[in-house]
N, C-alpha and C positions, 0 to 999 in steps of 0.2 A: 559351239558355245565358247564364250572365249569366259576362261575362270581365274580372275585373278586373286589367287590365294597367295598369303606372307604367311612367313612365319609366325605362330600365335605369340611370342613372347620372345620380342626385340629390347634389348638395351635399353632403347628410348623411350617405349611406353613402358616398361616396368617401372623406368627413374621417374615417369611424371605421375605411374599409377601411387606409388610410396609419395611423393609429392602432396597427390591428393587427397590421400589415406587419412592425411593429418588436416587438412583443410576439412575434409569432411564431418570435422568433428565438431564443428557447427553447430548448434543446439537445435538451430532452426533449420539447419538440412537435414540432421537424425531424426526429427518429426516426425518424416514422412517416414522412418519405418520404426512404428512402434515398438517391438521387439528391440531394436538397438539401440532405442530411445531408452529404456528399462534401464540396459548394460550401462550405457552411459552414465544414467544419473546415479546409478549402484558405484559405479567406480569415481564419480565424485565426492559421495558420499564416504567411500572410506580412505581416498587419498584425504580428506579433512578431518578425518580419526589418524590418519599416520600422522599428519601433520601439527595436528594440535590432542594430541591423547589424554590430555590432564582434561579438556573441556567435556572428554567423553568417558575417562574413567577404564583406559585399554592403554596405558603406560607399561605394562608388562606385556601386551602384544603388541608390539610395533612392527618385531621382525617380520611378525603371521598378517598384522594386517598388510603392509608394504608388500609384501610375496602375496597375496590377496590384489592388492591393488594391480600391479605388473602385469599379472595373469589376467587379470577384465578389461585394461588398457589393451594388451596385444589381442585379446577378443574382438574388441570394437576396432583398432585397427585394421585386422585382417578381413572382418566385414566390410571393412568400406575399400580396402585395397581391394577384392573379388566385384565392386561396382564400379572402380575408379578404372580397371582392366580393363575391362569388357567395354567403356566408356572410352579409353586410350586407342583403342583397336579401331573406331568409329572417326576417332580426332584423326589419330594420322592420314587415314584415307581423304578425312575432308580435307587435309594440310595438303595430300597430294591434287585433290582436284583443285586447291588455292592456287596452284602451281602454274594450273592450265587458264585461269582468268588474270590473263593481262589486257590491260590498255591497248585499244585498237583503232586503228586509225578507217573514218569510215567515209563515203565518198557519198553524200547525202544529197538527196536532189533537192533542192529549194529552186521553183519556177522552172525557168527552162534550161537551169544552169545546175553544173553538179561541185560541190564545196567540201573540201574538206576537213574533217571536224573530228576530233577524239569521241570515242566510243561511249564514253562517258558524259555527252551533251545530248545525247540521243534519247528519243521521249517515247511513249507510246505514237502509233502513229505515224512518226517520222516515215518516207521513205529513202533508202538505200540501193544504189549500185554496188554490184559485187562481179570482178571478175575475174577471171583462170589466176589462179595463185592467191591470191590475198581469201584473208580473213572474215569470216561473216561477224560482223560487228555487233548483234545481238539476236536474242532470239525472234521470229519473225515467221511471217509466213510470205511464198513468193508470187507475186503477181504480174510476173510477166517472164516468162523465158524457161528453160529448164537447165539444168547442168548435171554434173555427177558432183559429188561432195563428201570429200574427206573427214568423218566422223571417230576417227582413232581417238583425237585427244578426249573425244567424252566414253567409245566406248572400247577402244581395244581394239577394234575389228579395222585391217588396214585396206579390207575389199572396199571401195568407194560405191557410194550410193544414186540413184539416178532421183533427184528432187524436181517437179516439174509444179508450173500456175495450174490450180483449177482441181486440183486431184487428191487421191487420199493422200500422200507421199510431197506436200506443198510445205509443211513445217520443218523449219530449219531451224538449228542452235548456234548460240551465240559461243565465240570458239572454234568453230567446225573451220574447214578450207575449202574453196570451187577449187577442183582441178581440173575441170574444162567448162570453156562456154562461159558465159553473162547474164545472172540473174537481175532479177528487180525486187527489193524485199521491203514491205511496209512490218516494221519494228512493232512488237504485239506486248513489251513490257517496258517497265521502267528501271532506269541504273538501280541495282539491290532489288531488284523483282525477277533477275532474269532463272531458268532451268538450273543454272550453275547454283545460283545463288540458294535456291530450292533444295537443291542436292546435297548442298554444304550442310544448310541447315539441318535436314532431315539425318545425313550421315553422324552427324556430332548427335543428333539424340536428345537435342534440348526441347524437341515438344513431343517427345514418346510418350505418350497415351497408355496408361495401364488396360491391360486386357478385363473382361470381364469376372475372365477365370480368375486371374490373380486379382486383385479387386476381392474377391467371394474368399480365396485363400488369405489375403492381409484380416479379412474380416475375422478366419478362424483362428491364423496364429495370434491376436489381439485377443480374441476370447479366451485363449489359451493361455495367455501370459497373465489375464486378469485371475483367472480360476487357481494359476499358481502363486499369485501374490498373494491373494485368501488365504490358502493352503500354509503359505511359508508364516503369513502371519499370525496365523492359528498354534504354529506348532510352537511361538514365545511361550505363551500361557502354559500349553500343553507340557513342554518341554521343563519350566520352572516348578510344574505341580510334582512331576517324578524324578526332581534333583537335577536336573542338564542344566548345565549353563551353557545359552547359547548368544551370544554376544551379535552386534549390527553386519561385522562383517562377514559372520558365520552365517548368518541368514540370507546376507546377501550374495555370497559365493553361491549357494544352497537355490538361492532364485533361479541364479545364472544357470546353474546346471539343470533345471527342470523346466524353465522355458524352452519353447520352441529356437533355441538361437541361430538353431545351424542352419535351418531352411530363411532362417528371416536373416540373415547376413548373407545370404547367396542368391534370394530373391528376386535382386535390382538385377543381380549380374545375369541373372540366366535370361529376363524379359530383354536386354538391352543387345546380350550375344545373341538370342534368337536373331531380332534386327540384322545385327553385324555380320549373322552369318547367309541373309540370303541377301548382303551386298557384296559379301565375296564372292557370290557369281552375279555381282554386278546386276542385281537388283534390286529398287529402292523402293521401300516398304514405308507408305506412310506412317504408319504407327504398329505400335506392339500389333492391336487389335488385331490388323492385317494378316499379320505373322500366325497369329493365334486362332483366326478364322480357317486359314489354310490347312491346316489340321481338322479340323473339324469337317471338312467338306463332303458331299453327300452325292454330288454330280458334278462333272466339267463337263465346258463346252468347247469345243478346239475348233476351231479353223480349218480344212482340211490343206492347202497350199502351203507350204513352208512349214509347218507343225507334223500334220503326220505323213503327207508328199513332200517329195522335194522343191523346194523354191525353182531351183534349178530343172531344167525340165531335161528327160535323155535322149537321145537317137533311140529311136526304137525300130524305124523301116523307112526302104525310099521306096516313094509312090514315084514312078516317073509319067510321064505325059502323054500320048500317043505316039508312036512312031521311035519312042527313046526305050533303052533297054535298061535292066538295073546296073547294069556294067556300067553302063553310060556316065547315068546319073550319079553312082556312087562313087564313080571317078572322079566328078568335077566337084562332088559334095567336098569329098576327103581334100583336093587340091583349094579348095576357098578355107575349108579350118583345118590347113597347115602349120599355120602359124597364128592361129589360134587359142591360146593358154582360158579359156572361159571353159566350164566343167560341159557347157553347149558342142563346142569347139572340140572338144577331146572326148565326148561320147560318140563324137563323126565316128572317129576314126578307131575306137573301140566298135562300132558296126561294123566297120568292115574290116575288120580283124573278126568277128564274130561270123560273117557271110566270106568269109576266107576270100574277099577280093582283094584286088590289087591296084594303084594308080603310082603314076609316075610322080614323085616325089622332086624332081629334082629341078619341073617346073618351078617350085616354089622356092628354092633355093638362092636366086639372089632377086626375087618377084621385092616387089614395093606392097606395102601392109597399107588394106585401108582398115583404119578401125571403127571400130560400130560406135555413132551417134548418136544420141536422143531424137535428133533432126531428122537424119537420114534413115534410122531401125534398119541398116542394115550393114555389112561388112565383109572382107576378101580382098581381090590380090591383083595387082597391073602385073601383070607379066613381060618378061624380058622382050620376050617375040611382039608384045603390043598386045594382048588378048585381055580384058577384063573378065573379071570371075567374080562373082556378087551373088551373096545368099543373104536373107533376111526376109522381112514381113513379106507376105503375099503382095497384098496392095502398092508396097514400095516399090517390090522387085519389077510388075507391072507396068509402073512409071516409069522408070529406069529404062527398063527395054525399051516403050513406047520411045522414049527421049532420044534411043538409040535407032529408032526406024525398025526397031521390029516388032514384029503378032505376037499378040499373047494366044497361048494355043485353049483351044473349044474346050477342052475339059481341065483346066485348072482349076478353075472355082469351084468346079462340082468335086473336086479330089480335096482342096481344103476345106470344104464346108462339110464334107465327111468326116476328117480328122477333128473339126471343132465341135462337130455331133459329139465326138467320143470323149471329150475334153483334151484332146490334145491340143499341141501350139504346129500348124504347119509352117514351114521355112521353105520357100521358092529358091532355087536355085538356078541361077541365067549365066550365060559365058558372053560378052558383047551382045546381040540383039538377040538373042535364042533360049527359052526358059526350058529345062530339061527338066523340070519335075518338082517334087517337095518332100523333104525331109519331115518327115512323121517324127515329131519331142511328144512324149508323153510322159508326165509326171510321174514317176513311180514311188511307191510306199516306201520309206524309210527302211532301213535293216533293222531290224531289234522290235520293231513297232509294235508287233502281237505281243511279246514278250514283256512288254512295256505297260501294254493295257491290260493284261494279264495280273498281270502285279498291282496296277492300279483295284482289278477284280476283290483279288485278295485284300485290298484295303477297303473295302465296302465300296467302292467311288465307281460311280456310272458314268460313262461315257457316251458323248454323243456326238456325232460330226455335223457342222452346219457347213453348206457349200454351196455356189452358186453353177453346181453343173445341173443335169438333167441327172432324173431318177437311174437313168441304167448306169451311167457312170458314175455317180455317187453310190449306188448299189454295189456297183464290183469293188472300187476302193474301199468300202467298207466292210468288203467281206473280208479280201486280202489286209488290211491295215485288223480286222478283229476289234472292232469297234462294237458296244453293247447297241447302238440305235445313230440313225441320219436323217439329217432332214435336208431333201435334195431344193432346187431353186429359191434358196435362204433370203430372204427379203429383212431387212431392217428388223421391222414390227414382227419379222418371224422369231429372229431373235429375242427381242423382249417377253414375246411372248412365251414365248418357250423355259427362260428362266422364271417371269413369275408364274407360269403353271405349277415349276418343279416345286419353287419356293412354297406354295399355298399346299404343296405335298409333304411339306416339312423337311424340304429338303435345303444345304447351303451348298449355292453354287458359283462355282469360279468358271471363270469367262476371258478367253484372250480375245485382241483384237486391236486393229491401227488405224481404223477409217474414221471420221466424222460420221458417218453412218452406224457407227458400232457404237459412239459415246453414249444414247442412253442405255444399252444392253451393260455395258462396263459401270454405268453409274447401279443398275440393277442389280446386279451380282453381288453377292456377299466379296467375293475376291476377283477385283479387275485386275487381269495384266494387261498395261498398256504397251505398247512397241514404241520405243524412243523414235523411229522412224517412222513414228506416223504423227497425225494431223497434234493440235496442239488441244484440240475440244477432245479426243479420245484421250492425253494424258492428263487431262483435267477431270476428267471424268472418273478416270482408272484410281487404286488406293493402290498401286504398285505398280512399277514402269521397270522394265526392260529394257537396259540401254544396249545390248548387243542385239535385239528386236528376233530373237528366238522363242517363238511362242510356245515351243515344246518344253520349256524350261519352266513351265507352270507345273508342271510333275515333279519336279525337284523343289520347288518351295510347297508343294504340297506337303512330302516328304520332311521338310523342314520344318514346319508346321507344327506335325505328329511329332518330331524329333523333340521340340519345346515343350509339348503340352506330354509328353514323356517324361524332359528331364525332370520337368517340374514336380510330378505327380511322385518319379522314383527317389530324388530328393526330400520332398514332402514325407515319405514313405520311411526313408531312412532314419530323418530328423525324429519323428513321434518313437521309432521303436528306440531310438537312441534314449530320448527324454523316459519312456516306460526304462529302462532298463537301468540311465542311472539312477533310477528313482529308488530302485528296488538294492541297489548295490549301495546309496549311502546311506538311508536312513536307518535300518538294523546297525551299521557301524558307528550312529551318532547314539543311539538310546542303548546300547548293549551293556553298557559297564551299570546306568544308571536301572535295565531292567535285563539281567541275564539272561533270562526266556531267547529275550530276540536275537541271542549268538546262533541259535537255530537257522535265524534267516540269514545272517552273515555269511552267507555261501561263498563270496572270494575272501574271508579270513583277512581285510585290511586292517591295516598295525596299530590303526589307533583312531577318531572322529579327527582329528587334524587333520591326518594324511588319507583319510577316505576324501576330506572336502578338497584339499590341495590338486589330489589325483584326480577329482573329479574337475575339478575348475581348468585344468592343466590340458585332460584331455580334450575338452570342450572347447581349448582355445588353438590347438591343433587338428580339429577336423575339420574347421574353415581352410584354413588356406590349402589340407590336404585333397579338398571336395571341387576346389577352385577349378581345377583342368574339367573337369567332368562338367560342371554349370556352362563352362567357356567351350567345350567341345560339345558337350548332348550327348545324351543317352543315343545309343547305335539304336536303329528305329529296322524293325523288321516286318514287313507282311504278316498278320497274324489277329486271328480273331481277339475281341474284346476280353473274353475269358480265360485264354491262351495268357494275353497280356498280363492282366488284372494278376495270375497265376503267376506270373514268370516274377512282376514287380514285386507279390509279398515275397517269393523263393529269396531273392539275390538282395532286395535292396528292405525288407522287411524284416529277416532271420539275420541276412548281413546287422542291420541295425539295431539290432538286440542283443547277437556277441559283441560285435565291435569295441564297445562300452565293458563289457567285461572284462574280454583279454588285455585292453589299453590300459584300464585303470588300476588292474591288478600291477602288470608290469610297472607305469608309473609310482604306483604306494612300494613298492618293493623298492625303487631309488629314494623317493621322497622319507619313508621310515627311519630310515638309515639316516638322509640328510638333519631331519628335524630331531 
């Protein structure tokens, strides 16, 4: 998995987050969060009592309103810097894939002739020549030829990929590079339609979709701010009948501090960072929803190839042929991936470091490298002396010899068609016209993998393997990989089927997958990951796409998920005990002098109803930006029942948020006393 993490807090997004801090102040962007909509119009409200006092009759407070004003301004600013961050962290990335979309020059068939034409005139439809070196000029699918293709600029990964007509693996991105061989690719988007352009947009965050959850939470902090507005306006009346004078911007500090502010200023930021954060491992979440469904998940459905086996398949054993011994075979195997660097190539020759044989090395030493083709499937070594050495597909290897004038021997087919019973890949091994046998790859289970689904266990989430082998081999990998269920010769419609069974069980399930055969299982699932490597109908289908095309990294945005729909709730959590707590700390400090009784409930002993409201307004405008890393980072998410949870969030972020309020505002009144 290639993870490209930055620094959370660069120079350049802090400067444009402060930037937009003040931009955000916008009447008609604070709307959208009620809560700081309130602060807002409260702190307009008494910046036009500082400003004009005679028309309100607070001539004598100007200092307390002014110092009132400063303190709900830096309020509402620090809420909207904790959204403009988490927003910044989104830009620069899309700044960096702007990076990678230049103007390309494209080599366009028009009749029987090929023309060429900036990237930029290119339609849906068009078709395009692309070949060894140049640039694929936009996104497309290929219809004629195969190649390998250079996919770093979009995802990291500098291994090149083998893209061929007719197959899962046919969609190509616009930006990518052929470094071998000549495609033919009919253009599937239009200029500002293309994956890039997609990924810009989605990365910036300008059509993020509020989740449900949050949606149901903006509903509660709303109801909350109104029940306090009631409240704050009740206590005018209340507070004139037993002598208080409490003045506009006494009330309105007074709001401040007993509204939910701290969760509704950090809100945006933590919906937008969840996003951000599972594009730092480089992957792109259509919307919050996405993010927030992944959390919630009830079952996955994995892939078994490349998710929980190796894509990469190992050397496990040489079957050799009649009349050839393993010496033989294992000699000539090791001698064709000598100079082999593919994890194929170098599990050789870890077999026979493991069967403690030995081959002469030194043949290969100044031999000529053929490399493996989409063409040919297969690869090895001309040797000095003249000898060919060629391993690769059964069927290839066959022709090859035959082409060479030699017999394919009576039992090779029945020796690979045993290895393909088992699910493994058999590789023929020939030296000029002679095939000496077949190297046994079989896929083996990931390290970690039981460990993996184990943890998944502990998170309620069931697991299930879907694969196109036979029952016994699907059977043994899923015992060894420690998978809850499989379902061996996986058909399409098994797929669907399979998730709307779970679904009608009440269960949400997330589904990887990169075929056109998979797109409507992906469209089915609560949470599609799509493989940037695969067809262009499965990432259309998918509400998340994988541009490194590691399917197994659905467990990390699961993770990430639960990590969001954590901070949220521990934030949430924090905020109310916060608001309970200053509630209880200023108002015995406001009515104490006017009703002595209530110095009883005065329990932190503040110096006077000034400096109770100052300290409380003061600290309410510093536990935004101090809450800022935690919204941008997440609550640390651990395996752990519901109740365990529920348990841990009121412990730390519950009892946290009921001192917190105490011990700040004391200390603050204990400067502020002094000052006023």
């Amino acid at each position: 998995m290639t993870t490209q993490r930055k620094s959370m807090l660069t120079s350049a997004i802090i400067s444009r987050a402060v930037k937009d801090s003040f931009l955000k102040l916008n009447p008609l962007t604070m709307m959208r969060n009620p809560v700081m909509f309130v602060v807002e119009v409260g702190t307009l409200v008494v910046l036009l009592m500082t400003i004009f006092p005679g028309y309100f009759g607070t001539e004598g407070r100007i200092g307390f309103n002014l110092t009132v004003f400063l303190i709900l301004l830096f309020t509402v600013l620090f809420a909207n810097f904790a959204e403009a961050l988490a927003e910044g962290r989104g830009k620069a990335q899309a700044d960096s894939l702007k990076k990678s979309k230049k103007d390309i020059t494209a080599n366009k068939v028009t009749g029987q002739t090929i023309k060429q034409v900036s990237s930029t005139e290119l339609r849906k439809g068009d078709i395009v020549v692309v070949s060894e070196g140049e640039m694929i000029p936009g996104d497309g699918e290929i219809i004629e030829g195969l190649a390998s293709v250079d996919e770093s600029a979009i995802t990291g990964e500098s291994a090149p990929v083998i893209k061929e007509a007719g197959g899962d693996f046919s969609s190509v991105t616009g930006g990518t590079r052929v470094v071998s061989d000549r495609i033919k690719v009919r253009i599937m988007s239009d200029p500002g339609e293309s994956f890039i352009d997609r990924m810009i947009s989605l990365v910036e965050g300008a059509k993020r979709q509020k989740t449900p959850n949050e949606l149901a939470l903006n509903t509660l902090l709303t109801s909350l701010t109104l029940i306090f507005l009631i409240v704050v306006v009740t206590l005018a009346p209340i507070a004139k009948y037993v002598g208080v004078v409490l003045d506009i911007p006494v009330l309105i500090a007074l709001l401040v501090c007993l509204i939910p502010t701290t969760i509704g200023g950090l809100l945006s930021a933590i919906g937008i960072a969840g996003m951000d954060r599972v594009t730092q491992f480089n992957v792109l979440a259509m919307s919050g929803k996405a993010v927030e469904a992944a959390g919630d998940i009830n079952t996955m459905i994995l892939d078994k190839t490349g998710t929980i086996t190796y894509g990469n398949r190992m050397a496990s054993d040489f079957l050799p042929v009649k009349g050839v011994s393993v010496e033989e075979l294992g000699e000539w195997a090791a001698v064709s991936s000598a100079k082999d660097e593919t994890p194929e190539g170098r599990s050789v020759l870890e077999l026979m470091k493991t069967k403690q044989l030995s081959y002469p090395s030194s043949l290969a030493e100044n031999a000529e490298v053929i490399a493996f083709t989409a063409e040919t499937r297969m690869s090895g070594l001309d040797l000095p002396d003249g000898r060919k050495v060629r391993k690769g597909a059964v069927d290839a290897v066959k022709k090859w010899v035959a082409s060479q004038g030699g017999t394919v021997p009576s039992d090779l087919d029945a020796t690979g068609e045993g290895v393909a019973v088992l699910g493994g890949t058999p590789l023929a091994v020939a030296v000029d016209n002679r095939i000496y046998g077949i190297i046994y790859l079989k896929d083996t289970v990931k390290p970690g993998m039981q460990e993996r689904f184990e943890q998944l266990r502990r998170m309620g989430i069931k697991t299930i393997m879907c694969t196109g082998d036979n029952p016994l081999t699907a059977a043994t990998i899923a015992r060894e990989a420690g998978v809850d269920d499989f379902v061996a010769e996986s058909r399409p419609e098994d797929k669907i089927a399979l998730i709307r069974r779970e679904q009608a069980e009440g269960s949400l399930v997330a589904m990887t997958g990169d075929g056109t055969n998979d797109a409507p299982a992906l469209a089915q699932a609560d949470v599609g990951l799509a493989m940037n490597s695969g067809t262009v109908a499965a990432k259309e289908a998918a509400n998340m796409i994988d541009l490194d095309s590691d399917p197994s990294k659905i467990i990390e945005v699961v993770a990430i998920g639960k990590q969001l729909l954590m901070t949220r709730g521990a934030l949430t959590t924090f905020s109310i005990a916060n608001d309970i707590a200053k509630y209880f700390a200023i108002i015995p400090a406001m009515f104490m002098i006017a009703i002595p009784q209530m110095d009883a409930l005065n329990i932190m002993k503040l110096g006077s109803p000034s400096s109770a409201i100052l300290s409380a307004l003061i600290f309410n405008a510093i536990i935004i930006p101090l809450l800022i890393p935690l919204a941008m980072r997440g609550v640390q998410y651990k395996p752990m029942s519901a109740s365990k949870l529920l348990s841990k969030n009121l412990l730390i972020y519950g009892l946290g948020g009921v001192l917190a309020p105490f011990i700040g505002i004391k200390l603050i009144d204990l400067l502020v006393h002094v000052w006023i």
